[in-house]
N, C-alpha and C positions, 0 to 999 in steps of 0.2 A: 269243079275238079272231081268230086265226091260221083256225078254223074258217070264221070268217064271210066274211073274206076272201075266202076261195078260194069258199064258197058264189056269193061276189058276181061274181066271177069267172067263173062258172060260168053264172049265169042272166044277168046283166046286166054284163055283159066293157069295152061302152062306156061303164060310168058311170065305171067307176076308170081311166081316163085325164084322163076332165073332172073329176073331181075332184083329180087331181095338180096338171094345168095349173090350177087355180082353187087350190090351194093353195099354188105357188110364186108365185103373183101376190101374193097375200095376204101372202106370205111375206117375199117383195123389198119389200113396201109398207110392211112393218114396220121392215123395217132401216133402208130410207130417207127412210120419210116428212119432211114432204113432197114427193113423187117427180110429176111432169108423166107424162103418158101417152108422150109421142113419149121420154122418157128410159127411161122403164118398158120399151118397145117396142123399144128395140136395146139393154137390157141382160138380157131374159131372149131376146133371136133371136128373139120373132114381130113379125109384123104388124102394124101399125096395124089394119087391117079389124079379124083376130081380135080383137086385143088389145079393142077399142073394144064391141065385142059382149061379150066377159069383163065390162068394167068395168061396162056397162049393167047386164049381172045381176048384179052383186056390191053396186051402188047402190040396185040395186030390194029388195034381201034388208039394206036396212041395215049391210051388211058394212062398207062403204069410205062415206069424205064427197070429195066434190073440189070446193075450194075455188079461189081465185086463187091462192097458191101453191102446190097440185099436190094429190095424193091422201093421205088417212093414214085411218088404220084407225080404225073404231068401234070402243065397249066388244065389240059384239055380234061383231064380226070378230077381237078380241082372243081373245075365248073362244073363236067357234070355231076357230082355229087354234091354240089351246092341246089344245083335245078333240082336231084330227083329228091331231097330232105323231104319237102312236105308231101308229096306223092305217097314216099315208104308210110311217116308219121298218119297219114288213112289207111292205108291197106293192112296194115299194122295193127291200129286201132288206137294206136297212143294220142290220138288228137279227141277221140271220144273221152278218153283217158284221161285227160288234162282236163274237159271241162264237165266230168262229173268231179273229180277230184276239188278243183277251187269251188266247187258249189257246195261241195263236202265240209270243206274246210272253210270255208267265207273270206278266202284270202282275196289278196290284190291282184295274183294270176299265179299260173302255175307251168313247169316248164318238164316235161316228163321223157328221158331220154330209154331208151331202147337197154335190155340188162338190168341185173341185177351186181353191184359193186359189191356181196358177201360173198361170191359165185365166183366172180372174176375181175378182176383187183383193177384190169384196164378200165372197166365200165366208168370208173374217176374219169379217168381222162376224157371221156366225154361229158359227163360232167362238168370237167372245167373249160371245155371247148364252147358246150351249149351257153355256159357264165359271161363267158369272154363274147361268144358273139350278138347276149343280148346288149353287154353293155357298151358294144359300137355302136348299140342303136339308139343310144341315151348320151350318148358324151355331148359336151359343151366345148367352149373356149377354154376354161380353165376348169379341171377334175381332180378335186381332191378324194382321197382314196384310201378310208379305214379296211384293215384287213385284220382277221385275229388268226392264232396260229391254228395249224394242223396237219394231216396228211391230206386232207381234202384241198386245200388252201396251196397246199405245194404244186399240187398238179395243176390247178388253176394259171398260176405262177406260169408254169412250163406250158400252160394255151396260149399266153400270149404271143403275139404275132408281131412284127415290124411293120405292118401296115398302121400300127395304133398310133406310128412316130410325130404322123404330123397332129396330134393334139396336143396338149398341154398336161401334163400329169406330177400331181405331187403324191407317194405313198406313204402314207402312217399307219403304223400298228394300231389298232382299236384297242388294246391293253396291253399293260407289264407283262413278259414273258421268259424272263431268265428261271433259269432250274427246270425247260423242259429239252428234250432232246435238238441241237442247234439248230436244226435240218426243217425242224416244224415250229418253230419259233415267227413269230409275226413279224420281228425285226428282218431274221432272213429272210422270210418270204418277200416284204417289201421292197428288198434291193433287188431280190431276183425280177420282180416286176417291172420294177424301175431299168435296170440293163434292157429287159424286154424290149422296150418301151421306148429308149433314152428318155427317161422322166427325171424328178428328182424324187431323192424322199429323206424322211427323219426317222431318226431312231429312238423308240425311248427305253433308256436303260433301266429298268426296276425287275423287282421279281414280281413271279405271276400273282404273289400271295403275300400280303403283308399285313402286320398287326396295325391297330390302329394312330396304335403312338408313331410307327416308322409311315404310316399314310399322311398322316397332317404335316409332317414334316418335310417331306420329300415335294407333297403337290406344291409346297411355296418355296420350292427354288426353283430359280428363275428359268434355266433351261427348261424342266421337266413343266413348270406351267405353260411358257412357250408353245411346246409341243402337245401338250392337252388343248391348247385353243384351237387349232390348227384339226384336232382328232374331234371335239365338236363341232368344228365349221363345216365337215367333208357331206361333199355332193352324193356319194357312194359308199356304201357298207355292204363287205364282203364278208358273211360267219357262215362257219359250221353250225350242226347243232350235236351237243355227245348225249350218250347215253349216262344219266347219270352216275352209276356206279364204277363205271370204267372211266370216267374221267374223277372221279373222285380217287382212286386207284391211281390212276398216272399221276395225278398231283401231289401225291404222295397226303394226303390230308388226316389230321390228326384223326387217330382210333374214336374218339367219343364225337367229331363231327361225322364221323360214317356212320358211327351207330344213331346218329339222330338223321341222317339222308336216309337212311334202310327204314327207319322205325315211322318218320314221315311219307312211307310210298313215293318217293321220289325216283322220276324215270326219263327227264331230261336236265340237260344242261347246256347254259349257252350266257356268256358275261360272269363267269361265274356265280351263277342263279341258276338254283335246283328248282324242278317243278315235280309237282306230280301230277296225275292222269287228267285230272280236270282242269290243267297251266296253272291252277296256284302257286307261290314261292311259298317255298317252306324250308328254304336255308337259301344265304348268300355270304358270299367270302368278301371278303376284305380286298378290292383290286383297284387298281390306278387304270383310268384309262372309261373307255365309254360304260354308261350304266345305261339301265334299261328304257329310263326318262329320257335317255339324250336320245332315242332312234325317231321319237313322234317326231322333229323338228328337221330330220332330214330325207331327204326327199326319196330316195331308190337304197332301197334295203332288201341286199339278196341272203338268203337263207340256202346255202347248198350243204345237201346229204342224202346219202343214198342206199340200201342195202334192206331189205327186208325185215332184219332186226333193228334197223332204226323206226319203225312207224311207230311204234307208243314215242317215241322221244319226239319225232317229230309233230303230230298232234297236239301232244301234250304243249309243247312247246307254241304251236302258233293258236292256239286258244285266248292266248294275249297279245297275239302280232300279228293282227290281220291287215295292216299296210305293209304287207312283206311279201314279195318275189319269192317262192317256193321253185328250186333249181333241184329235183329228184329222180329217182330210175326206174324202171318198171316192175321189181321187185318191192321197193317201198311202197309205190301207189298202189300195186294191187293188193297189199296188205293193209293199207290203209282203206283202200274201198271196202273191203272185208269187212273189217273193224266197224 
């Protein structure tokens, strides 16, 4: 492919532009359909004029339908933007991209989607689309499915698709999540997965944060142990990874553990475990739900996050996770190839 590329490049230099540009149209139409032209038009920066001339030839070729409420992609646009994926991903450069990046990093692979998500908030959404379509290519019989909260996790959530129907899926939170906003909570995320999906899933009711006396106590009632065997046994592990300080912030965490997160250079977080720049722990909170030991023993552990100010978090963070699936954007990896 790599050949043809550059062939194409060579005789016909002005087609693989218009072909980008008609591929990220296509691309935005899928995430949001149904998406209005004038929205389409100042969320990818052109023109109405252009845009309006794109959309004409993308109607006339079957690609796109536009309806009264807005544009969404045909079968025949579905495919083709499934076909031209790895095409863009070389002309692009994000597939050179991915494998300095895992060489960089000494991860398990890496999966580096087009955007930057500090830039423009949609870029998740592919994020959670690229999540979701590697793990149809992992499913089994029966998929059990730890998820921890976030807004990354949300959108993930809303990738999935109804063709997932004929597997088998049970979702569990990967840890306690009460007292953060409901919407980014791992319990909701899970049912929303599950609807996706028709799957099932479990809930488990604790808070994100708990003392130690309310922790011994709680993992021996019998519901709440239940539902931890079930969140150790999972096939699949779906995390963000935060930046430390700001998830120490949202969790509202006592003044004298921040000033020991600030005073130990800590600059990611993920299970609640702080690291700093070289992955060491140098704080962990008190939480119900997976810890850092339970991830060697299962098998597909995705890490998605994306934004340009995530690369020290992210780094930092897989310096002790390198059997982990790196799910990022092209703002984060080029600041992490930097680095």
């Amino acid at each position: 492919m790599r050949s043809l590329v550059d062939v194409q490049r060579r005789l016909l230099p002005d087609i693989l532009p218009v072909m980008q540009r008609r591929y990220e149209i296509l691309k935005y139409i899928r995430l949001m359909q149904p998406i209005g032209r004038r929205n389409l038009s100042s969320s990818l920066g052109q023109s109405e004029r252009v845009l309006r001339a794109e959309v004409q030839f993308l109607k006339e070729q079957n690609l796109i339908d536009a309806g009264l409420a807005g544009m969404t992609l045909t079968k025949d646009g579905a495919y083709v933007l499934n076909q031209l994926e790895d095409i863009i991903k070389e002309i692009s450069g994000l597939k050179v991209l991915e494998t300095k990046l895992k060489e960089k990093l000494q991860i398990k692979d890496v999966i580096v989607v087009a955007g930057d998500s500090d830039q423009f908030p949609w870029v998740k959404k592919e994020l959670g689309r690229a999540c979701v379509s590697r793990i149809k290519t992992i499913l089994s019989g029966k998929n059990i499915v730890a998820v921890t909260g976030g807004t990354t996790l949300v959108d993930i959530a809303e990738m999935m698709t109804p063709d997932m129907k004929s597997k088998e899926f049970l979702f569990v939170p990967a840890r306690g999540g009460l007292g953060e906003q409901v919407e980014n909570q791992a319990n909701t995320i899970c049912a929303k997965m599950a609807e996706k999906t028709s799957g099932n899933y479990r809930l488990l009711h604790v808070p994100d944060v708990v003392s130690s006396e309310t922790y011994q106590t709680m993992i021996n009632e019998p519901s709440i142990r239940e539902v931890l065997e079930l969140i150790k046994s999972s096939s699949i592990v779906i995390h963000g990874i935060g930046d430390a300080i700001t998830m120490a912030e949202r969790r509202k965490t006592a003044p004298e553990d921040v000033e020991k997160i600030i005073a130990e250079q800590a600059v990611a977080e993920a299970f609640g475990y702080y690291f700093n720049e070289d992955g060491k722990v140098v704080h962990k909170v008190q939480t119900i739900g997976l810890q850092l030991e339970d991830l060697q023993n299962i098998k597909n552990v995705f890490a998605v996050a994306g934004g340009a100010s995530k690369a020290k978090a992210i780094q930092a963070y897989l310096k002790q996770a390198q059997d982990t699936l790196l799910i990022t954007d092209e703002g984060a990896a080029k600041e992490l190839i930097r680095g």
